[in-house]
N, C-alpha and C positions, 0 to 999 in steps of 0.2 A: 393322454399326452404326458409324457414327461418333462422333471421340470430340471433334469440335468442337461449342463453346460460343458461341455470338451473346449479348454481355455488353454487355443494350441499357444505355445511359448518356444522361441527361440532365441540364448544368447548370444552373442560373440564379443568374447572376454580378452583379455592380455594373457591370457596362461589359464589354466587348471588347477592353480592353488587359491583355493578358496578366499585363505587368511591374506593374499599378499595383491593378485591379481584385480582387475578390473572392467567393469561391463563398459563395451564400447559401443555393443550396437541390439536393439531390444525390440521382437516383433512379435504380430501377436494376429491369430486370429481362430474367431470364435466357431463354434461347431455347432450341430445337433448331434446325440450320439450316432445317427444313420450317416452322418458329415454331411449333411448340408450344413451351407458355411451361412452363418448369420449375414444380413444384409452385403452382402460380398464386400464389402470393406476391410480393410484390415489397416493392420497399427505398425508403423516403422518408426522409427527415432534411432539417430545417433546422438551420442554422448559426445560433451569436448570434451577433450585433455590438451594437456601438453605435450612438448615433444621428450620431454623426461620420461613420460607415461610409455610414450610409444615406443621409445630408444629401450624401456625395460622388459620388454615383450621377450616371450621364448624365443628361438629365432622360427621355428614351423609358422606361429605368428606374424613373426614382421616378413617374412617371406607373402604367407597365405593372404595377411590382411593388406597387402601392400598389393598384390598383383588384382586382386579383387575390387582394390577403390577402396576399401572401408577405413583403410590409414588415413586418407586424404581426407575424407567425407568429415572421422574425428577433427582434423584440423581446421575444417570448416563450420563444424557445429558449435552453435552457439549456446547447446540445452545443457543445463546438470545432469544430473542422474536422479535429482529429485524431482524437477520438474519433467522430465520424460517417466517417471512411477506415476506422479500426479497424470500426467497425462494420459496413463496404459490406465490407470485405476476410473478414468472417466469414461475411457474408452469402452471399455468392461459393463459398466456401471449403465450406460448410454443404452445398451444393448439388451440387455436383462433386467429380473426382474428380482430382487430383494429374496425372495423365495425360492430362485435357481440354483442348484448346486454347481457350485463350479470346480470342476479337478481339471488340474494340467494334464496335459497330456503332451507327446512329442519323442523325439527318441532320445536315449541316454538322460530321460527327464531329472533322473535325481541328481545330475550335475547342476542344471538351471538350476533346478529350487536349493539348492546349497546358496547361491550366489544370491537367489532372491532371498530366503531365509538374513542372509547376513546383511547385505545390501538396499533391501527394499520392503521391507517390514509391513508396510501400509499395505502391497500386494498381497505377501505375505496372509494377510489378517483375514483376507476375502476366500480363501483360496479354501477348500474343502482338503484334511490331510492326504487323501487315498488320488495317484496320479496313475497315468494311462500310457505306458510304456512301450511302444513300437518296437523298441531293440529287443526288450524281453519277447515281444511277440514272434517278432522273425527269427530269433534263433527256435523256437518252440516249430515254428513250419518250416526250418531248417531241419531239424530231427526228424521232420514229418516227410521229409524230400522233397516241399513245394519248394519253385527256384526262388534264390533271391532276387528283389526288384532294385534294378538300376538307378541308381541317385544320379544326380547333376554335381553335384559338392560342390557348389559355387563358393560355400563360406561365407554367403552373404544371409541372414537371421531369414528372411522373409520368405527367399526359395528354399531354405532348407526348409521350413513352419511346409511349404505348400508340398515339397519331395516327401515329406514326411505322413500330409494327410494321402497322399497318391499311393505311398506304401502301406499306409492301412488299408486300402479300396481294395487294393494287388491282395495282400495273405485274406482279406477277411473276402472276398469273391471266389479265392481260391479252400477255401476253410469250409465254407459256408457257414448259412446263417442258421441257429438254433429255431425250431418251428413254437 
């Protein structure tokens, strides 16, 4: 048995500048490396802000997260950004076991972990460095001429986290598996 964790993550931010931008919405769910999904639960949280926050959006943003709900949802949330870390960090914690290695995993991962890296430290601290990167995969069975697998893009953290484990089932069925 192994004692590694695939600790899917998905943000959605105010922008893609790490320094300036903001986590609005943070989801999360746990794996076996085969992806069976730990206790089928999973982690959702919006973030509040204000309407200063959301007015400073890129505009693909206040377009994407506006037709999505997740503008709304921000205006309705009543969590920080700390108490939604404390809560993904229990969440995590809940699940596992002190001895699991946990790496992210997800696609375009080393954008999350920038924003977690600067933002949420505490997760940050749990996370094992080396992460599991679906977009580097599918471009690799792009080269290889397996088709690409169809997303949803909702733009919402939690179906993209589930789009994302769906496209690893798709290249790694399609790849096969090492004997």
């Amino acid at each position: 048995m192994t004692n590694e964790v695939w600790v899917w993550l998905d943000l959605e931010m105010t922008g893609l500048n790490v320094e300036v931008d903001q986590i609005l919405e943070v989801s999360c769910i746990l794996t076996t490396t085969d992806l069976s999904v730990y206790s089928g639960v999973a982690f959702s949280e919006v973030v509040h802000y204000g309407e200063d926050v959301l007015e400073g959006m890129s505009d693909w943003c206040i377009e994407h997260h506006g037709n999505s709900g997740l503008s709304q949802a921000v205006r309705e949330s009543h969590k920080s950004l700390a108490e939604v870390e404390k809560k993904l960090i229990e969440y995590i914690q809940s699940q596992t076991l002190p001895t699991n290695v946990l790496y992210l995993a997800g696609n375009s991962i080393h954008t999350d972990r920038a924003f977690v890296k600067r933002y949420m430290p505490g997760l940050e601290s749990i996370l094992h460095y080396r992460m599991l990167d679906v977009t580097a995969i599918a471009m690799f069975a792009y080269s290889m001429g397996i088709p690409a697998f169809e997303k949803r893009s909702s733009h919402r953290a939690l179906d993209d986290i589930k789009d994302s484990i769906q496209e690893l089932r798709h290249y790694k069925d399609r790849l096969g598996r090492a004997e």
